[in-house]
Structures are given as structure tokens and as C-alpha cells.
DSSP file (Angstrom, degrees, kcal/mol; ACC not computed):
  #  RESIDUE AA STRUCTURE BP1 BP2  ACC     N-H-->O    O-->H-N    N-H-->O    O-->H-N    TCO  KAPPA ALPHA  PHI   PSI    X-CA   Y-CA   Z-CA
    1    1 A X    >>        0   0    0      0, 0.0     3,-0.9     0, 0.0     4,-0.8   0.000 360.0 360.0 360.0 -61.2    2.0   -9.7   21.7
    2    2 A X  G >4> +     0   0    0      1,-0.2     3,-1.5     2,-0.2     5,-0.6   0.970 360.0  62.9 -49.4 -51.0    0.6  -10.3   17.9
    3    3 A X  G >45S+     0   0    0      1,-0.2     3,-2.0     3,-0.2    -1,-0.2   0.958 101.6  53.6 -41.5 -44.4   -2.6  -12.4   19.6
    4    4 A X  G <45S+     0   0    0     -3,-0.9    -1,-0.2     1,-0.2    -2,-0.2   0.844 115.8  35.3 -78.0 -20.8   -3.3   -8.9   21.2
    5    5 A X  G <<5S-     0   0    0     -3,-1.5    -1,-0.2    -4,-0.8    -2,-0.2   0.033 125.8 -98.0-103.0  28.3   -3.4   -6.8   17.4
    6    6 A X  T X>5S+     0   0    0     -3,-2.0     3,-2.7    -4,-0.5     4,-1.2   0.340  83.5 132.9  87.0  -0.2   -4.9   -9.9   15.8
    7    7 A X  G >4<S+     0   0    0     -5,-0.6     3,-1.9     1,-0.3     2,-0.4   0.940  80.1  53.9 -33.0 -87.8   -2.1  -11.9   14.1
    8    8 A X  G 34 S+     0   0    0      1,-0.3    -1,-0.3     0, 0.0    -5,-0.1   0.438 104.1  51.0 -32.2 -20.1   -3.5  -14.8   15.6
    9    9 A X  G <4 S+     0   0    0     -3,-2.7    -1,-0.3    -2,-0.4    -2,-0.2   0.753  81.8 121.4-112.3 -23.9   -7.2  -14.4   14.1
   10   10 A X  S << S-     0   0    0     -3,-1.9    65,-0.1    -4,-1.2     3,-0.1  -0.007  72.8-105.1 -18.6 119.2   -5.8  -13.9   10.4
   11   11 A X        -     0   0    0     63,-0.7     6,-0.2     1,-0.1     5,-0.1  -0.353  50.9 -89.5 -63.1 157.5   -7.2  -16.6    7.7
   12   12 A X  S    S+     0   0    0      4,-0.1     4,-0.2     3,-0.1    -1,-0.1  -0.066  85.0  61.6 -79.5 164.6   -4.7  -19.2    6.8
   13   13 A X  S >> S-     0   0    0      2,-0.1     3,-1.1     1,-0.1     4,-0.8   0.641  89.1 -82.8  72.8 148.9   -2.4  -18.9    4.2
   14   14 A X  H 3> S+     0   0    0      1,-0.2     4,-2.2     2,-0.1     5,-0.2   0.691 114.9  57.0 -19.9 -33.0    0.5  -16.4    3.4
   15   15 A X  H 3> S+     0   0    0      1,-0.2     4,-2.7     2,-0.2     5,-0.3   0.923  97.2  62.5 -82.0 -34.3   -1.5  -13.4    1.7
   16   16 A X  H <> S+     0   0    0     -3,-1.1     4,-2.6    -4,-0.2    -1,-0.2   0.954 110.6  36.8 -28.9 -73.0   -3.5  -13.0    4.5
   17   17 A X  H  X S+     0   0    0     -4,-0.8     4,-1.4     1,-0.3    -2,-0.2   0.683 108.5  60.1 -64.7 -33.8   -0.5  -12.0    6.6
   18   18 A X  H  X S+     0   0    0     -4,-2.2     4,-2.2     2,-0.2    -1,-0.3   0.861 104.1  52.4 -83.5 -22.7    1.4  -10.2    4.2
   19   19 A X  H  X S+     0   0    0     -4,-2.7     4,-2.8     1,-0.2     5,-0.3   0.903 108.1  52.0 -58.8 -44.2   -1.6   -7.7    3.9
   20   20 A X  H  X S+     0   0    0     -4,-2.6     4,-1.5    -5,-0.3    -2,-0.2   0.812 110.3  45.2 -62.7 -21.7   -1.6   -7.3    7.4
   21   21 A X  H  X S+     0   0    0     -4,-1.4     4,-3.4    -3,-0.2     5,-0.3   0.947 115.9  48.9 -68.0 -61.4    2.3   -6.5    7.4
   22   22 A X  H  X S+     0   0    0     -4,-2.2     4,-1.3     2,-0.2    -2,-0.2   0.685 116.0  44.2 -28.9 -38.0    1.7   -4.0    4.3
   23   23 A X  H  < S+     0   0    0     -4,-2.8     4,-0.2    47,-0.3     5,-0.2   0.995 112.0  50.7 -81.1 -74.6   -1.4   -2.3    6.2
   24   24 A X  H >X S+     0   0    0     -4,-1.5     3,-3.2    -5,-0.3     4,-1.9   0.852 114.7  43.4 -44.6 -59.5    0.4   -2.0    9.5
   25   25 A X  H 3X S+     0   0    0     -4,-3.4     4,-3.3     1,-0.3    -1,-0.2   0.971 110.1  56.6 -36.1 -68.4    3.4   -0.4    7.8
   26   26 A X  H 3X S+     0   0    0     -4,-1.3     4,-1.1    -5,-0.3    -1,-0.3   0.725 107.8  50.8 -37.0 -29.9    1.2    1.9    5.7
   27   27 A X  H <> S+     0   0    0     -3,-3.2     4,-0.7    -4,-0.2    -1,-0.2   0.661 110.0  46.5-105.5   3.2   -0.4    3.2    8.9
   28   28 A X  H >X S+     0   0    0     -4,-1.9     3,-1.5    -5,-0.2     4,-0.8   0.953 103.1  61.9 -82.2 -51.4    2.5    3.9   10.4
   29   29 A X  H 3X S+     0   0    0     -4,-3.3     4,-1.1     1,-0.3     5,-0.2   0.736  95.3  72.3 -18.1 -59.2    3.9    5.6    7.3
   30   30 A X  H 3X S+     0   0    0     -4,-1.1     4,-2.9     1,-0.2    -1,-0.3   0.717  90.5  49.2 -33.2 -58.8    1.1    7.8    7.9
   31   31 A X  H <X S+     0   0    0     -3,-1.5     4,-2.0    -4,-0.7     5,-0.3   0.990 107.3  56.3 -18.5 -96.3    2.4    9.4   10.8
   32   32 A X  H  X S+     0   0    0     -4,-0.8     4,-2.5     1,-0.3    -2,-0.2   0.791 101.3  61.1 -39.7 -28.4    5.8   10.2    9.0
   33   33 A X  H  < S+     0   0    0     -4,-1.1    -1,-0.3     1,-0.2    -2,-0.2   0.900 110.5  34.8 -84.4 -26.7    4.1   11.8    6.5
   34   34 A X  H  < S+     0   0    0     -4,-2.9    -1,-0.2    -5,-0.2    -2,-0.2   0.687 113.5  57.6 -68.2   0.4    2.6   14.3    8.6
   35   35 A X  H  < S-     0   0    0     -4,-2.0     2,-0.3     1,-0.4    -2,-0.2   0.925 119.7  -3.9 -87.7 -49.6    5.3   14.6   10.8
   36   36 A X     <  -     0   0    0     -4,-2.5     4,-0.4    -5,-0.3    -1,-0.4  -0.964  39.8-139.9-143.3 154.9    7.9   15.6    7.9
   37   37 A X  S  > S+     0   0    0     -2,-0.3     4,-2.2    -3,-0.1     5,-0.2   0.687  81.2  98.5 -45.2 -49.8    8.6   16.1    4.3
   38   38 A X  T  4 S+     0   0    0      1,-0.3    -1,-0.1     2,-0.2    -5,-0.1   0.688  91.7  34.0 -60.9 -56.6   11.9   14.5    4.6
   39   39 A X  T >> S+     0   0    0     -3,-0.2     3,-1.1    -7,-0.2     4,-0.6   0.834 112.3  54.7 -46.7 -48.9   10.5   11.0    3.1
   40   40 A X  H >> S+     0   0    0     -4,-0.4     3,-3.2     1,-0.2     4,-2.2   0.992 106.4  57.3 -51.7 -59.2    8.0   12.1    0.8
   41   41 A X  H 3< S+     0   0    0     -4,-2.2    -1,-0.2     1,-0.3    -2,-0.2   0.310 105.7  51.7 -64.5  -2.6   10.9   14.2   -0.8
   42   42 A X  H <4 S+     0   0    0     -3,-1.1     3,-0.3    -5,-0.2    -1,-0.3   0.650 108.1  50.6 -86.1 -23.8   13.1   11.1   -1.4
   43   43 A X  H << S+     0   0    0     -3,-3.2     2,-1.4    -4,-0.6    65,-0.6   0.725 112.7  41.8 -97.8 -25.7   10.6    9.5   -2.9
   44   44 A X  S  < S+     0   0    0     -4,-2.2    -1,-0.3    -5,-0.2    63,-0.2  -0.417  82.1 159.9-106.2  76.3    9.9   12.1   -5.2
   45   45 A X        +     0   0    0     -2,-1.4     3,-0.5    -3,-0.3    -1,-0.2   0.690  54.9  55.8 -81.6 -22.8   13.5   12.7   -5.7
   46   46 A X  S    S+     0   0    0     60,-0.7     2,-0.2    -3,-0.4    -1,-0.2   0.860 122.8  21.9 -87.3 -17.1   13.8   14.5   -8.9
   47   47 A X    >   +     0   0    0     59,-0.4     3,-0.9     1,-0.1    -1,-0.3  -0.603  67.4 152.4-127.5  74.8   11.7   17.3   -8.1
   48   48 A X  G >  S+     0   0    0     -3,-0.5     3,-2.5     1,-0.2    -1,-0.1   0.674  71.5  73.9 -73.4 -12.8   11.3   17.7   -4.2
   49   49 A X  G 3  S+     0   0    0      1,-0.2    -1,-0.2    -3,-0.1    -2,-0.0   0.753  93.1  60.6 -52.8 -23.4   10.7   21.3   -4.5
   50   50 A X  G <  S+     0   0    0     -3,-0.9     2,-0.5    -6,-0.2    -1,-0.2   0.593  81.8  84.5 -91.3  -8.2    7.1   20.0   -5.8
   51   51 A X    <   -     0   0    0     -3,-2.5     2,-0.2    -7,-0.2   -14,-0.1  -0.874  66.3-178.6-111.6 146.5    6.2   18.2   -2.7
   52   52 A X     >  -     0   0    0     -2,-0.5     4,-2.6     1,-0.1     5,-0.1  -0.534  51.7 -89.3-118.6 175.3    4.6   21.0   -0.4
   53   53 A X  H  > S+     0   0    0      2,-0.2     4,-1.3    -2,-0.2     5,-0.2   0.969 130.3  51.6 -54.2 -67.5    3.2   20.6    3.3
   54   54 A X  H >> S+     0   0    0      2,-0.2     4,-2.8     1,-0.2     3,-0.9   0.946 108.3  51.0 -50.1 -52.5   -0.5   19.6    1.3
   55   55 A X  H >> S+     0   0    0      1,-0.3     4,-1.2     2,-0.2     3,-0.6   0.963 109.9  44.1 -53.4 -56.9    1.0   17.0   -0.9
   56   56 A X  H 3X S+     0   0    0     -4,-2.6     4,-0.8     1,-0.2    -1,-0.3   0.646 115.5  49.4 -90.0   2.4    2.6   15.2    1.5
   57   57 A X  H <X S+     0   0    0     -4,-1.3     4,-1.3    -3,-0.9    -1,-0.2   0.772 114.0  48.4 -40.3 -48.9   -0.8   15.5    4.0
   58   58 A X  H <X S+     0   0    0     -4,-2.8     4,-2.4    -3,-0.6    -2,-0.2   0.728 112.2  49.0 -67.9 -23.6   -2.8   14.3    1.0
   59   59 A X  H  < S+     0   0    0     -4,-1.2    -1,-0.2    -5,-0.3    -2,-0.2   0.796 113.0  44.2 -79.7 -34.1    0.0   11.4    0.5
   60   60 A X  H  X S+     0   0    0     -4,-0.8     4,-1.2     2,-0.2    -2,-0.2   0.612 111.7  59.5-101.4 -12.7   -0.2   10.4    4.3
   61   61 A X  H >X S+     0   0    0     -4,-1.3     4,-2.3     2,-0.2     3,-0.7   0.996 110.1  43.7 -30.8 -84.1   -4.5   10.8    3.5
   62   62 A X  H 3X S+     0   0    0     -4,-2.4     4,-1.0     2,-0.3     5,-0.3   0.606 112.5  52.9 -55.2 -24.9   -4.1    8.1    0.9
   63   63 A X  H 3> S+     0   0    0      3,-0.2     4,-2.2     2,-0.1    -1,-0.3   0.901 111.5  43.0 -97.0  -7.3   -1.8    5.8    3.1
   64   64 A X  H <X S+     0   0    0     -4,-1.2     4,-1.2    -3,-0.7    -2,-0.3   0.999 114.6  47.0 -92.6 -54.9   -4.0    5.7    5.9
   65   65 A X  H  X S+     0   0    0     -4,-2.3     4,-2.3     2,-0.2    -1,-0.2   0.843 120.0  42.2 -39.1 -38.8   -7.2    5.1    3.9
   66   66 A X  H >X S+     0   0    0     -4,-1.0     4,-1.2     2,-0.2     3,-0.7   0.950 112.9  53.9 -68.3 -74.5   -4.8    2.2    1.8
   67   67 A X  H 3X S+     0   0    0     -4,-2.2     4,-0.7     1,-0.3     5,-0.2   0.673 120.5  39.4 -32.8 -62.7   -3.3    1.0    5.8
   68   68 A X  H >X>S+     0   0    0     -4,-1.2     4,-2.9     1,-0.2     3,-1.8   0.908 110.1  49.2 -25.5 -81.1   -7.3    0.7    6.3
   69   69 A X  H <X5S+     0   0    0     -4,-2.3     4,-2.0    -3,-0.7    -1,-0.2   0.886 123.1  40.7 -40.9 -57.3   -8.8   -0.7    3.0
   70   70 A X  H 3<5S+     0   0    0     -4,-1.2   -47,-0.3     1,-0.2    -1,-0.3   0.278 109.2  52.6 -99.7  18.2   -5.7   -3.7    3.5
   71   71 A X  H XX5S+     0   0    0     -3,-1.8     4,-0.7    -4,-0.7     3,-0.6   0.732 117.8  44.9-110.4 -53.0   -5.7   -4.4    7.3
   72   72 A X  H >X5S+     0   0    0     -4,-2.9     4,-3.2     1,-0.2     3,-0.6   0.900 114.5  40.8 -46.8 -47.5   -9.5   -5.0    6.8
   73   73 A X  H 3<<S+     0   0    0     -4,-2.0     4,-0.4    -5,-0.6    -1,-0.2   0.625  95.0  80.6 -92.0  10.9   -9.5   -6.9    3.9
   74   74 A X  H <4 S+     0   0    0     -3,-0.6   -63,-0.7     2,-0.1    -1,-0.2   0.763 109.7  38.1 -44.2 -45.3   -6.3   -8.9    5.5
   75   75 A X  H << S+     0   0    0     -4,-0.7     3,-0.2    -3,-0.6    -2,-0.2   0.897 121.0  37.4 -76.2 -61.0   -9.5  -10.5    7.3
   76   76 A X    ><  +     0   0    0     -4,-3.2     3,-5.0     1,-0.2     2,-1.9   0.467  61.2 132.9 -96.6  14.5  -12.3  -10.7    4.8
   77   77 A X  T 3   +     0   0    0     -4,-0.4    -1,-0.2     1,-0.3     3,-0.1   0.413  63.5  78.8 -46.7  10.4  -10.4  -11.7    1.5
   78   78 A X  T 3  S+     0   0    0     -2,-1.9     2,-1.4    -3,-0.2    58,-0.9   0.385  85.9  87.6-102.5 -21.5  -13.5  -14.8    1.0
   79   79 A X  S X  S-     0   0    0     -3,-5.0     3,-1.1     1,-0.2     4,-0.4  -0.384  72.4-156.1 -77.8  73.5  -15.5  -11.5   -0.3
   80   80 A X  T 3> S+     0   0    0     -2,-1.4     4,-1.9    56,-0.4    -1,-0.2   0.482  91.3  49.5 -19.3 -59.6  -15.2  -10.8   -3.5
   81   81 A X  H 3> S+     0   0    0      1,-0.2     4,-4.1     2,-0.2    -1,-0.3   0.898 111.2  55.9 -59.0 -39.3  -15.9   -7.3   -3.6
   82   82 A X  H <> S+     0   0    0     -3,-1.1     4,-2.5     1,-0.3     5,-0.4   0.947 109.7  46.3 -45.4 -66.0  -13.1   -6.8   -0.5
   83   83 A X  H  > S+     0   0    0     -4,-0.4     4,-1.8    -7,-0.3    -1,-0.3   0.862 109.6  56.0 -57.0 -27.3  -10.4   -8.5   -2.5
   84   84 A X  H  X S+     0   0    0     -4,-1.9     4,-1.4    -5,-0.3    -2,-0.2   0.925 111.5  42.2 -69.7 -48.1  -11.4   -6.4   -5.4
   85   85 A X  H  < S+     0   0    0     -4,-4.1    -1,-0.2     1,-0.2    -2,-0.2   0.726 112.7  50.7 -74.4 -19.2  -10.9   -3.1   -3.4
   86   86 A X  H >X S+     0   0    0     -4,-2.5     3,-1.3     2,-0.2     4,-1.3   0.765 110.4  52.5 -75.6 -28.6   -7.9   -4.1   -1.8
   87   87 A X  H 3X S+     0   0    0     -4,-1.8     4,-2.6    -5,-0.4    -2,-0.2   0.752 104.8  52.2 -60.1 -26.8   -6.5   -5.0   -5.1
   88   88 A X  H 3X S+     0   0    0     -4,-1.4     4,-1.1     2,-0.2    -1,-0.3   0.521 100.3  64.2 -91.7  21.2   -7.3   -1.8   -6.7
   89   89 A X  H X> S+     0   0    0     -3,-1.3     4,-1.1     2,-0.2     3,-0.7   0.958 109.7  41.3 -92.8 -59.7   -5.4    0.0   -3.7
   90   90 A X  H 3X S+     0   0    0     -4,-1.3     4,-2.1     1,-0.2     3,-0.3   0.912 114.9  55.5 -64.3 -49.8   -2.3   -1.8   -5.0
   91   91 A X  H 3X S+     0   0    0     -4,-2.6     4,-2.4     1,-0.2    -1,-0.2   0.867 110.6  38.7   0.2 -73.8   -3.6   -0.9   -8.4
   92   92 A X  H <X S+     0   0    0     -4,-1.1     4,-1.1    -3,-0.7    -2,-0.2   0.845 116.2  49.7 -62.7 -46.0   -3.9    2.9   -7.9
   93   93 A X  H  X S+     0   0    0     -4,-1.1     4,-2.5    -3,-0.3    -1,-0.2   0.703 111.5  53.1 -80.9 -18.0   -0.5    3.4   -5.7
   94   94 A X  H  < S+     0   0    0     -4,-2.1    -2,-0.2    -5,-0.3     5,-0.2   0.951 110.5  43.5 -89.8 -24.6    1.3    1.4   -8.5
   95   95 A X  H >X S+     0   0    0     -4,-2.4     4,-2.5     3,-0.2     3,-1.0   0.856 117.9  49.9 -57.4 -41.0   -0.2    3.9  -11.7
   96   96 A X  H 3< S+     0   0    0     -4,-1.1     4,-0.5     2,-0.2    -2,-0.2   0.953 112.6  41.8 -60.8 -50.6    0.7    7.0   -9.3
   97   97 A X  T 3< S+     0   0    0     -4,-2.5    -1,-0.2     2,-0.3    -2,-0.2   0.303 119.9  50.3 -91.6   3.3    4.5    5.6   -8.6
   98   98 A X  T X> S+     0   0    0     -3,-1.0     4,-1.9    -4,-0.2     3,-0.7   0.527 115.8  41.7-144.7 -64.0    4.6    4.7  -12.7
   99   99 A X  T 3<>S+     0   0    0     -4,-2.5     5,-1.6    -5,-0.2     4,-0.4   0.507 106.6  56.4-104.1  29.1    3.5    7.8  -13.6
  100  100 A X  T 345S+     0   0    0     -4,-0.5     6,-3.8     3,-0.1     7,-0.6   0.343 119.2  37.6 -15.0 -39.0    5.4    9.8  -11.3
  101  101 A X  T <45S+     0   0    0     -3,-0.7     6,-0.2     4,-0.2    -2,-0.2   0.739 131.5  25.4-111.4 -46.4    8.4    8.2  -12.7
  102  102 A X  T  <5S+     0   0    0     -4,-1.9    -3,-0.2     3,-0.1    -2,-0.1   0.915 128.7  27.1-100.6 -59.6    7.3    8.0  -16.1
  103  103 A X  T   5S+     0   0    0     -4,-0.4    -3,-0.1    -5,-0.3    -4,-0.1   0.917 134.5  29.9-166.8 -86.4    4.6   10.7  -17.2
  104  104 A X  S   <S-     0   0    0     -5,-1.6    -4,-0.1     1,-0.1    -3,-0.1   0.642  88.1-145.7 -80.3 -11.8    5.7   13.5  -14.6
  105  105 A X        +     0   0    0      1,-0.1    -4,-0.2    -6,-0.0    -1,-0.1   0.716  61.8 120.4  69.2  30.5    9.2   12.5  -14.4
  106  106 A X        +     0   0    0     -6,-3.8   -60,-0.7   -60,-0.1     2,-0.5   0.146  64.5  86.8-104.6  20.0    9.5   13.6  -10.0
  107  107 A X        +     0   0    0     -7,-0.6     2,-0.3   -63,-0.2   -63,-0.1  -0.921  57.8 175.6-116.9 142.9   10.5   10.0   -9.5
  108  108 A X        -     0   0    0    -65,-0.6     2,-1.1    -2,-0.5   -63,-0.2  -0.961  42.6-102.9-135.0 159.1   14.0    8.6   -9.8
  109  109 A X  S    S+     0   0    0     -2,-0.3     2,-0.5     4,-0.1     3,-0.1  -0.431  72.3 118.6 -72.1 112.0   15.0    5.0   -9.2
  110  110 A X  S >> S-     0   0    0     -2,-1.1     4,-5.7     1,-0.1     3,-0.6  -0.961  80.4 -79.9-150.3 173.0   16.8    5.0   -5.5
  111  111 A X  H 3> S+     0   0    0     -2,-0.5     4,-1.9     1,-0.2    -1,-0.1   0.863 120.1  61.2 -47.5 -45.3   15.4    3.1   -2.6
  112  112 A X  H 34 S+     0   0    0    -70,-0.2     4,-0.3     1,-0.2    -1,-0.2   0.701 113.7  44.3 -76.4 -12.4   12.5    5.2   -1.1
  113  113 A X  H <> S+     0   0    0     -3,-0.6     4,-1.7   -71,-0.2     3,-0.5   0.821 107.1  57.2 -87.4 -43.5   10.9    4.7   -4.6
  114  114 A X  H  X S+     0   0    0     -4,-5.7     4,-3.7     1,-0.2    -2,-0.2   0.978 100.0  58.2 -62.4 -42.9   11.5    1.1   -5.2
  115  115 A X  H  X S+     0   0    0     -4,-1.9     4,-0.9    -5,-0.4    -1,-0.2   0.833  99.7  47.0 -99.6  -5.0   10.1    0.0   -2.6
  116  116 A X  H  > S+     0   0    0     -3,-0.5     4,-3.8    -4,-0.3    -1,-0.2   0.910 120.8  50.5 -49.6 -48.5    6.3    1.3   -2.8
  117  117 A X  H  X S+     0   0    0     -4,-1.7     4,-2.2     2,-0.2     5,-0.4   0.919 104.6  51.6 -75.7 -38.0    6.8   -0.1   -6.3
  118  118 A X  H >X S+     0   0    0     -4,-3.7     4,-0.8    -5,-0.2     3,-0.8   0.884 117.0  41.2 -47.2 -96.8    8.1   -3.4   -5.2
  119  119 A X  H 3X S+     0   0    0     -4,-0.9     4,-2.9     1,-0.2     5,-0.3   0.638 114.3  48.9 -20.9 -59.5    5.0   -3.9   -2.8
  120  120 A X  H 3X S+     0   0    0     -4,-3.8     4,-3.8     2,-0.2     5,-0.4   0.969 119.4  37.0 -71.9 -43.7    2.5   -2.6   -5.0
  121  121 A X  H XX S+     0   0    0     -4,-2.2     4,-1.3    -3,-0.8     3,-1.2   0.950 120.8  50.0 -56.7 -67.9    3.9   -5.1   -8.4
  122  122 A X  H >X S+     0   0    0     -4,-0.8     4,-4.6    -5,-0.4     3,-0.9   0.890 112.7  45.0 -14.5 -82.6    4.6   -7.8   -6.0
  123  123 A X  H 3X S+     0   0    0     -4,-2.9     4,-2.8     1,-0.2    -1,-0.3   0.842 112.9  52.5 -32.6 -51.0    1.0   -7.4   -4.4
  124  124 A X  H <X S+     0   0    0     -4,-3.8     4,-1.1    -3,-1.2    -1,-0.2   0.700 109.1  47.5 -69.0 -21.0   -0.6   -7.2   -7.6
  125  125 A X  H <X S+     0   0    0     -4,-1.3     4,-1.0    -3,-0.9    -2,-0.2   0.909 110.2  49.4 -65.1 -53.1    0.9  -10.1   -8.8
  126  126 A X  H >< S+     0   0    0     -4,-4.6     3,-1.3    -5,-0.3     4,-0.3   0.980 112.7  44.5 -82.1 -44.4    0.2  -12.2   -6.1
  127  127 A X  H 3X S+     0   0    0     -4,-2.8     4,-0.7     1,-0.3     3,-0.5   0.750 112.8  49.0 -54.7 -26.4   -3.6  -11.4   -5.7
  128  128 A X  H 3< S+     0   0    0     -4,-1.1    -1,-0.3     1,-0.3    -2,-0.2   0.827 116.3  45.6 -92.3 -27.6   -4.5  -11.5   -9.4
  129  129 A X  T << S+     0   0    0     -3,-1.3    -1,-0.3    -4,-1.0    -2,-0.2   0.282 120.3  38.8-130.9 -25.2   -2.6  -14.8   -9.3
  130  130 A X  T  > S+     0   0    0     -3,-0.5     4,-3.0    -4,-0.3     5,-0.3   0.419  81.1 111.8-112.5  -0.1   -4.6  -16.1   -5.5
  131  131 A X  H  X S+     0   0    0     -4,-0.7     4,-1.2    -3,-0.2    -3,-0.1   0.751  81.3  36.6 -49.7 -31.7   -8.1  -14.7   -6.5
  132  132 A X  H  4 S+     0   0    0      2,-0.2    -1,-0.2     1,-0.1     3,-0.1   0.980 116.1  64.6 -82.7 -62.0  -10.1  -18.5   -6.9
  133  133 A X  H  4 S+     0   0    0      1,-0.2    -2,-0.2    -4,-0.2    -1,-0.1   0.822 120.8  10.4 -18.7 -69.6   -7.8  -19.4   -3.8
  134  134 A X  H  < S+     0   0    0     -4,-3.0     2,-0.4     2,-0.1    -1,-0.2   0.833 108.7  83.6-103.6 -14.0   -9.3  -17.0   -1.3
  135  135 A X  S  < S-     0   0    0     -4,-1.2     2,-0.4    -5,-0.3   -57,-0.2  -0.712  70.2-147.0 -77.8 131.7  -12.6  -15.6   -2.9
  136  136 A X        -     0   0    0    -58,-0.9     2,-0.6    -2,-0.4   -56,-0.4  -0.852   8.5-134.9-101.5 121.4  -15.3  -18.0   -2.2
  137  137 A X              0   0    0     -2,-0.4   -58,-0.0     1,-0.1    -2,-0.0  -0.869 360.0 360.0-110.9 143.6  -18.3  -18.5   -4.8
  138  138 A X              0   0    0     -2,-0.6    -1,-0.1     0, 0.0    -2,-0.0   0.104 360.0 360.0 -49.1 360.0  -21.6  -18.7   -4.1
């Protein structure tokens, strides 16, 4: 079953694979957030009156462009510029979920928040930490 959604064709090593979980997840996510509110509004748990029918469209926008950007670059992570743009995807979601929390103050710690923020520090960690590994120079 993975040989038939590409598991199998994935470059060696761990990071590879864990983008491809992260991506796949992300595009399902996508879905739920058009489907309902009910998630988005956990994650922005001190103020769910704030997330409206457009926020959470625009939220499930931004994870299927992220599911994209890291399912691809699951594959090409020997480009530089590809690792760079999947890196700033983890980047971007982890300043939103950081100031959310911090700034705008609609975030509280509970589960449906931690764990965007787990992935994205996690993610960031590991790439800025694997960059000579998989980016090939020329």
C-alpha cells in the first residue's frame, strides 16, 4: 500500500519520511478545516469567538499549500532552495502559533495547540541541524 503513494521512492534517511508523514497529515487537516470550526476553535482556545467561517478557510488554505510545499520537498531535499522553502513553512506556522499565544493571546497551552508547535520546533530543529546532510553542493 505505501509503494502505491510513494513511501517506497522517498530518499534515504529519517527526514525524508517524516516530511512525508507531516505533509500527508497537513493535507488531510485540510479537509477538517473546511469541514468544521470545531478544531480550529481548540486550537485558538482563548478566544474561539475570533475564528469565523473565513479564518478557518484561510487556515485550511495555508495547510494545504504547507501539505504541498513538504510532500514535495519530502522528495527533492538535495536542492537547496526546496529545503529552504520547506524550512520556512515550519518557520512561518511556528511565528503564527508563538504569536497567537504570545502577542495576540487566542492561544492557550492544551493539546490541539502543542502539537502544531511540537512539529513545527521539532522540524525546525531538525532541518537547520541536517542541512550539509541532505543539500548537495555544487
Amino acid at each position: 500500500m505505501l509503494a502505491l503513494i510513494g513511501w517506497s521512492t522517498l530518499p534515504a534517511g529519517l527526514l525524508p519520511k517524516w516530511l512525508w508523514v507531516v505533509g500527508v497529515t497537513s493535507f488531510l487537516n485540510t479537509f477538517q478545516a473546511f469541514a468544521t470550526l470545531t478544531a480550529t476553535r481548540r486550537i485558538y482556545a482563548n478566544k474561539p469567538h475570533e475564528v469565523t467561517g473565513l479564518s478557518g478557510r484561510t487556515f485550511g488554505v495555508w495547510t494545504l499549500v504547507s501539505a504541498v510545499v513538504r510532500l514535495y520537498g519530502a522528495y527533492n531535499l538535495h536542492l537547496a532552495p526546496m529545503y529552504n522553502i520547506v524550512l520556512c513553512t515550519f518557520g512561518i506556522a511556528w511565528l503564527h502559533f508563538m504569536s497567537e499565544f504570545f502577542v495576540f493571546r487566542t492561544a492557550k497551552i492544551t493539546g490541539p495547540f502543542l502539537a502544531p508547535c511540537v512539529v513545527a520546533t521539532s522540524s525546525l530543529i531538525w532541518m537547520f541541524s541536517q542541512y550539509g546532510h541532505y543539500v548537495k553542493q555544487y
